[in-house]
C-alpha positions as CSV (number, residue, x, y, z in Angstrom):
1,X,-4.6,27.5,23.2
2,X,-3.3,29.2,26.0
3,X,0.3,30.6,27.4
4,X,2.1,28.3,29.8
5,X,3.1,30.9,32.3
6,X,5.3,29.2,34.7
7,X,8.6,27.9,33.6
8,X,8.6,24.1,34.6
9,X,10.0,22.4,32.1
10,X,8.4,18.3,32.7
11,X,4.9,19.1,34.7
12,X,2.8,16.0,35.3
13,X,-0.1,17.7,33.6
14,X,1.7,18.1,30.3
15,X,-0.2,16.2,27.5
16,X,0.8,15.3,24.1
17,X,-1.0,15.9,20.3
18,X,0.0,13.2,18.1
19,X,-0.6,13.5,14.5
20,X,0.7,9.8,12.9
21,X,1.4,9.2,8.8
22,X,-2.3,9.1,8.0
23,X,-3.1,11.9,9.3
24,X,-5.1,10.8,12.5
25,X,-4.4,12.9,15.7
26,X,-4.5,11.4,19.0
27,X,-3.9,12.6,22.7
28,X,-2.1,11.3,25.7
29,X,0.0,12.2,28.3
30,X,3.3,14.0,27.2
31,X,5.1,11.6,29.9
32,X,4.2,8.5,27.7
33,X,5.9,10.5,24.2
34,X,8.2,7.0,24.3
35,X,5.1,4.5,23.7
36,X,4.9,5.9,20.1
37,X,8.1,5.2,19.2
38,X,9.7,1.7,18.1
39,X,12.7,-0.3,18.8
40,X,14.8,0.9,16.1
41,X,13.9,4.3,16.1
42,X,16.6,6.9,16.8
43,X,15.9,10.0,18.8
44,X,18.0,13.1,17.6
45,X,18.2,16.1,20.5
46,X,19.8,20.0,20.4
47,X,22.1,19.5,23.0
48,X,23.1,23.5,22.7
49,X,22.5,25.6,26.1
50,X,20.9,29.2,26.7
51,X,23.1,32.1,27.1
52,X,21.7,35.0,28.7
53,X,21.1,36.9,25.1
54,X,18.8,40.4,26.8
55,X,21.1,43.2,27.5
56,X,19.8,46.4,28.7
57,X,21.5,49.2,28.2
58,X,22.0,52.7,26.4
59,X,22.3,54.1,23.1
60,X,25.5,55.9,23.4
61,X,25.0,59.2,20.7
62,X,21.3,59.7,21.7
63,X,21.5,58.6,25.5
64,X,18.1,56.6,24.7
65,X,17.6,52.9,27.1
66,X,17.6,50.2,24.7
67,X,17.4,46.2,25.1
68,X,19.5,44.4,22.8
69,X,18.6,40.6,21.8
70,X,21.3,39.0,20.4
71,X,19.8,36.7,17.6
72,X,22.1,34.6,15.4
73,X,26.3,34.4,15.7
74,X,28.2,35.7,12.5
75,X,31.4,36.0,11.4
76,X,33.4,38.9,12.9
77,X,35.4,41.1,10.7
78,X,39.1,40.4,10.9
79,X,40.6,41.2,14.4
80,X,37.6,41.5,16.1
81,X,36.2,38.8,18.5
82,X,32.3,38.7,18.4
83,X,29.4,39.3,16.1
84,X,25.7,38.6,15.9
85,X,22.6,39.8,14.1
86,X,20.2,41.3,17.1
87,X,17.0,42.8,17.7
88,X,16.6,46.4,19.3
89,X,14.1,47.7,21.5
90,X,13.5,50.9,22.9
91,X,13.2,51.1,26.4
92,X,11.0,48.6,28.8
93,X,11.6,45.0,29.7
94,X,9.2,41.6,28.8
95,X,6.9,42.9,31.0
96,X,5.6,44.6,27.7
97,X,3.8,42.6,25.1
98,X,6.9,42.4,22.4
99,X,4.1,43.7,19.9
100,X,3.9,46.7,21.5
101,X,7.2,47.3,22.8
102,X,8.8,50.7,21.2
103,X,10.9,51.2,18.3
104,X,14.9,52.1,19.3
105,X,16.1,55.5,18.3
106,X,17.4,55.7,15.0
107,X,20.4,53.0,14.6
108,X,23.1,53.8,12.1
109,X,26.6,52.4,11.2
110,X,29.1,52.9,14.1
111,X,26.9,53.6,16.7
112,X,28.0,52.4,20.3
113,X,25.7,50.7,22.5
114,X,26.9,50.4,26.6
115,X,25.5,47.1,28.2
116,X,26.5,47.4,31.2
117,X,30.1,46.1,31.0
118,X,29.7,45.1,27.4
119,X,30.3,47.4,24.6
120,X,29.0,46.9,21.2
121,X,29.6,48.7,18.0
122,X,26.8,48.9,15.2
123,X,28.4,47.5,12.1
124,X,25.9,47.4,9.4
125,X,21.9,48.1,9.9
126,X,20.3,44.7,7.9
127,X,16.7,46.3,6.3
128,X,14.7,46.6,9.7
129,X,14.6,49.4,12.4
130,X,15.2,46.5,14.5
131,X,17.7,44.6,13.3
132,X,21.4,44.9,13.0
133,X,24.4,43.5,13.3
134,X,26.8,44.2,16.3
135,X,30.5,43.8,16.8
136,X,31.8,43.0,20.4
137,X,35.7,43.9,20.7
138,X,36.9,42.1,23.6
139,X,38.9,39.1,24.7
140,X,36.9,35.7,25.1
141,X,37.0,35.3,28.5
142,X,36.3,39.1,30.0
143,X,33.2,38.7,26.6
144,X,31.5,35.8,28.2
145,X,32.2,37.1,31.8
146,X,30.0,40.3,30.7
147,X,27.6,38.5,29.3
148,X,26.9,36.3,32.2
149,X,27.1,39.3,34.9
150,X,25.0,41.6,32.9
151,X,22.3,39.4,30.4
152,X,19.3,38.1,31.2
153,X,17.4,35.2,29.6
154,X,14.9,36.4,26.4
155,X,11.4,36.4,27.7
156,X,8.4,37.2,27.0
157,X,5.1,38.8,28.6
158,X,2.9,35.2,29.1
159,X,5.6,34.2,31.5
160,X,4.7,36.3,34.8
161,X,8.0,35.9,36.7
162,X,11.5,36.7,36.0
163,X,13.2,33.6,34.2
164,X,16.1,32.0,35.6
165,X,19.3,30.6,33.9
166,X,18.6,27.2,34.2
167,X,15.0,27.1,33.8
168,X,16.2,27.5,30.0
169,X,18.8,24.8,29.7
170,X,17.4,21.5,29.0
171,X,18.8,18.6,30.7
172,X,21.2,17.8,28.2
173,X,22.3,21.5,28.1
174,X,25.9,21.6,27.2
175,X,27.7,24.4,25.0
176,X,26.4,27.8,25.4
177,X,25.4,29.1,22.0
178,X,21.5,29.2,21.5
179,X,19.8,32.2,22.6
180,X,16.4,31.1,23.1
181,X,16.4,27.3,24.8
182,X,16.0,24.5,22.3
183,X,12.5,24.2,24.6
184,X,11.5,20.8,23.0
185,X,14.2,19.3,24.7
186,X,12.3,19.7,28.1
187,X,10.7,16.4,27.3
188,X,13.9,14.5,28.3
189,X,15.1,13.6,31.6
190,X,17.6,10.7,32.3
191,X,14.6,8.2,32.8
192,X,13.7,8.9,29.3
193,X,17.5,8.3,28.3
194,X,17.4,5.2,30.2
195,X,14.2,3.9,28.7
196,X,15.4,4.7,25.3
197,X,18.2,2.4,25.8
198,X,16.0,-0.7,27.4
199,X,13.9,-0.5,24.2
200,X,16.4,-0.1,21.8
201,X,16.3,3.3,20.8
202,X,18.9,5.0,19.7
203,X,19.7,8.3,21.4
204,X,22.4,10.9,19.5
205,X,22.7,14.7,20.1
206,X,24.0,17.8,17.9
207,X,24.3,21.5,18.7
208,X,22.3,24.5,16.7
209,X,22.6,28.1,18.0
210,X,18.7,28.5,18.3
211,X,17.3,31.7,17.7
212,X,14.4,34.1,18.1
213,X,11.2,32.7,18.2
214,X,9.8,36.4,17.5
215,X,10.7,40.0,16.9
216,X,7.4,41.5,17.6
217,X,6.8,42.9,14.4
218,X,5.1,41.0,11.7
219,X,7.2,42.1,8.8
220,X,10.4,40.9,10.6
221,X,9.1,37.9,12.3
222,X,8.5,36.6,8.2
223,X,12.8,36.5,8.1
224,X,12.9,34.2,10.9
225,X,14.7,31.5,11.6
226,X,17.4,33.7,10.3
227,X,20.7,32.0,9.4
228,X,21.9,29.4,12.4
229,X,25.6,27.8,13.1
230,X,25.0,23.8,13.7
231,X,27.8,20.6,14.2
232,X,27.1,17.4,13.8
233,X,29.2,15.1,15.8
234,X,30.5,11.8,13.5
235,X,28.9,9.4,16.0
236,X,25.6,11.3,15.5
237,X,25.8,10.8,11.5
238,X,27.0,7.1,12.0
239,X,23.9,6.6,14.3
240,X,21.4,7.7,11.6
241,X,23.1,6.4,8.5
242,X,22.9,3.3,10.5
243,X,19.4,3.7,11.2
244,X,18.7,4.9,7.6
245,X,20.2,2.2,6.4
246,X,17.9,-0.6,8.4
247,X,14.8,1.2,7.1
248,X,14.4,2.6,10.6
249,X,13.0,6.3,11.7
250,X,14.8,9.1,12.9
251,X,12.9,11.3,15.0
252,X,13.9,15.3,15.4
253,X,13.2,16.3,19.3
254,X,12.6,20.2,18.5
255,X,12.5,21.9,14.8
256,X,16.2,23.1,15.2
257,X,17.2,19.4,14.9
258,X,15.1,19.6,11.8
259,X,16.8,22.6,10.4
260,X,20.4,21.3,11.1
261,X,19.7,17.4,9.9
262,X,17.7,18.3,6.6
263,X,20.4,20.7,6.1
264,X,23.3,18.6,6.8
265,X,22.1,15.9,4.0
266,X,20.7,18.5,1.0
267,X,23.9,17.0,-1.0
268,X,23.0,13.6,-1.7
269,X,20.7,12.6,1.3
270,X,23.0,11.4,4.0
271,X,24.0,13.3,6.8
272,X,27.5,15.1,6.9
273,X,29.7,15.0,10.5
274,X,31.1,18.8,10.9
275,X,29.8,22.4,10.8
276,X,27.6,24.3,8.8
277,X,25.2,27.1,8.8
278,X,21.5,25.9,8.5
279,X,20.3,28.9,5.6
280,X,16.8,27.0,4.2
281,X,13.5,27.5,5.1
282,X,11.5,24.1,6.0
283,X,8.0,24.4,5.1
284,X,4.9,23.3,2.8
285,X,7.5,22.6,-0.5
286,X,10.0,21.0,1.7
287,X,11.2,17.2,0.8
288,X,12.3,15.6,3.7
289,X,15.5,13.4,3.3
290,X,15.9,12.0,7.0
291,X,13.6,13.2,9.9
292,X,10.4,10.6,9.9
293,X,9.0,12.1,13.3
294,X,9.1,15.5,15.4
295,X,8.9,16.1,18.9
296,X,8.1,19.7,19.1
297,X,5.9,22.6,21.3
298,X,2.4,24.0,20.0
299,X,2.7,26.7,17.5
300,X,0.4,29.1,16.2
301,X,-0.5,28.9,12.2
302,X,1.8,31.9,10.7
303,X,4.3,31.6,13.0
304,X,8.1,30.0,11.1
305,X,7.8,26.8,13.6
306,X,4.6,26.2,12.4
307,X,5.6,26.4,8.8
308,X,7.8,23.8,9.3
309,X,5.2,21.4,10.5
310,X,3.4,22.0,7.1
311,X,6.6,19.9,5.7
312,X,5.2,17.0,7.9
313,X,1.0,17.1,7.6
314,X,-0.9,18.6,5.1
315,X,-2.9,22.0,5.8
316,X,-6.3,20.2,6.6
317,X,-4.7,18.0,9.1
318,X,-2.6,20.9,10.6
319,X,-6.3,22.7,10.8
320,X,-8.0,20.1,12.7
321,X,-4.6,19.6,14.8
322,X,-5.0,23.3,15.5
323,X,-8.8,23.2,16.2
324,X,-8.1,20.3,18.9
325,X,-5.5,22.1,20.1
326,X,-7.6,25.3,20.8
327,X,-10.9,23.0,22.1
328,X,-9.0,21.0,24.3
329,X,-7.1,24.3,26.0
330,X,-3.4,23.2,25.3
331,X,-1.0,25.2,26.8
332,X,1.4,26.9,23.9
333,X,4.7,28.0,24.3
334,X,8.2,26.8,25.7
335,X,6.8,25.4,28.6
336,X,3.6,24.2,27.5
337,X,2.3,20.4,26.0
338,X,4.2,19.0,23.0
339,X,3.2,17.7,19.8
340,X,4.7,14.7,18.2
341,X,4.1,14.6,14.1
342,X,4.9,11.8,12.2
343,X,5.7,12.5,8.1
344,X,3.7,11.6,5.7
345,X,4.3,8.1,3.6
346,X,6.8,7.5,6.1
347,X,9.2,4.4,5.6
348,X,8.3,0.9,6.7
349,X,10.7,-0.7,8.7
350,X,12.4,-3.4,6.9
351,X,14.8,-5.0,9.7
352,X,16.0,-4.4,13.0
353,X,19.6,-2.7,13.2
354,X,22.0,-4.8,14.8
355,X,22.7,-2.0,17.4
356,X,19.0,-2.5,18.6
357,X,19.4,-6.0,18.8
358,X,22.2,-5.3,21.0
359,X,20.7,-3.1,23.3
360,X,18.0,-5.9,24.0
């Protein structure tokens, strides 16, 4: 494969890897991703948008340039306001291969880091040079105006020019709480929307804080996804019991939609309305209780999305997906083709739900 290394989000070249129940891999254009699917069906999407999670700034005791990468919200100690697990970097900017960017000076409990007009206190290192959680002490609104005068979107070294806001937010985008963009979602547009509806397909969205994709070191990049916030709207869990119900297939656009459905249901099957924190790892051992289908980018073997497709196709079909995938020059990353990968021994469609029949 090879990086996609301009950000547009639907280009007309952008084809599609399928991988269906039996194992059989097929290609076609991304723009016909619809033609697989079946009235019935019912499309789940992140509807979260990107904040502008890089923040450049100094180490206050040593005076060192660092780049902060906020990574996953947490709960802030009482009376503060803000608190997330991030990644530090030394100095430098994506311009740098995240392998080889530099280690930050020494990070300890209490340190201050200046980002510009943000102000961030160390409050507990978590195992890694790189990781640690930060407190932010200040009122919502002067918080988020900080963040959006100062941050920058995370990027990385394939994509040559400096990203812009809203080449990260899908077009669904709505609150701003993921800090990579839930990139899968780029397959959507309002035609697609439309479409869905004329073939009676049921469309439903939830929000999940997405996080890094990587860390740069290989050690770390094995904890990701770390721990990520998620809510489930009640119309979204009355959609799929509905669907489940009528023997019908929900499909996941994106592998945070994975993470927060399969986590939402790990009590009994069905799919709780509400909040939680999606803490399991999706992979090989994984039994899937709702998701029948995933819309998702090309990942490289080792990396945590691609674990999560080994809870969908075996190893040997993953391998010749891969091998296809490398032969046939797919473009890899958030703005390259897309892969849509149906479970295995999926469930046959018994009847047609009567909101499909209505949308005829």
């Amino acid at each position: 494969m090879i990086a996609a290394n301009r950000p547009v989000q639907r280009p007309a070249s952008a084809r599609l890897l399928v991988i269906d129940a039996d194992g059989r891999i097929a290609h076609a254009p991304r723009a016909r991703w619809l033609d697989f699917l079946r009235r019935g069906d019912v499309v789940v999407a992140n509807d979260a948008a990107t904040l502008p999670a890089s923040l450049h700034g100094v180490h206050a005791r040593t005076g060192q340039r660092v780049e902060v990468r906020l990574a996953a919200w947490r709960p802030p100690d009482a009376g503060h306001r803000y608190a997330f697990d991030a990644v530090v970097f030394g100095a430098g900017d994506y311009r740098t291969r995240t392998e080889e960017r530099p280690s930050p000076p020494l990070l300890r409990p209490s340190d201050r880091l200046l980002l510009g007009p943000l102000h961030a206190v160390v409050r507990e290192t978590l195992g890694h040079p790189r990781l640690v959680r930060l407190q932010f002490d200040m009122p919502h609104a002067q918080f988020f105006r900080g963040l959006a005068a100062h941050g920058h979107p995370i990027q990385y070294a394939h994509l040559r020019e400096p990203l812009a806001m809203w080449d990260t937010w899908t077009p669904i985008a709505a609150a701003p709480v993921a800090f990579e963009p839930p990139s899968a979602g780029f397959v959507l547009d309002w035609q697609a929307l439309a479409a869905m509806r004329a073939r009676g397909i049921g469309f439903a969205t939830l929000t999940h804080a997405t996080g890094l994709s990587s860390t740069g070191d290989s050690a770390l990049d094995r904890r990701l996804p770390l721990d990520e916030p998620y809510r489930i709207a009640q119309s979204t869990a009355h959609l799929i019991a509905a669907a489940r119900a009528h023997r019908s297939r929900v499909i996941a656009i994106g592998t945070s939609v994975v993470r927060a459905l399969e986590h939402a249901a790990r009590h009994g099957g069905d799919v709780r309305a509400g909040d939680g924190i999606a803490t399991q790892r999706v992979g090989a051992h994984t039994s899937l209780r709702v998701v029948a289908g995933l819309v998702t980018g090309t990942h490289e073997p080792g990396s945590s999305h691609h674990e999560l497709l080994r809870a969908f196709a075996s190893d040997a079909v993953l391998s010749r997906a891969h091998t296809a995938l490398d032969a046939l020059h797919y473009r890899t990353h958030e703005f390259g083709d897309s892969m849509l990968v149906w479970r295995r021994a999926r469930d046959t469609i018994r009847a047609q739900p009567e909101w499909a029949a209505a949308a005829a």
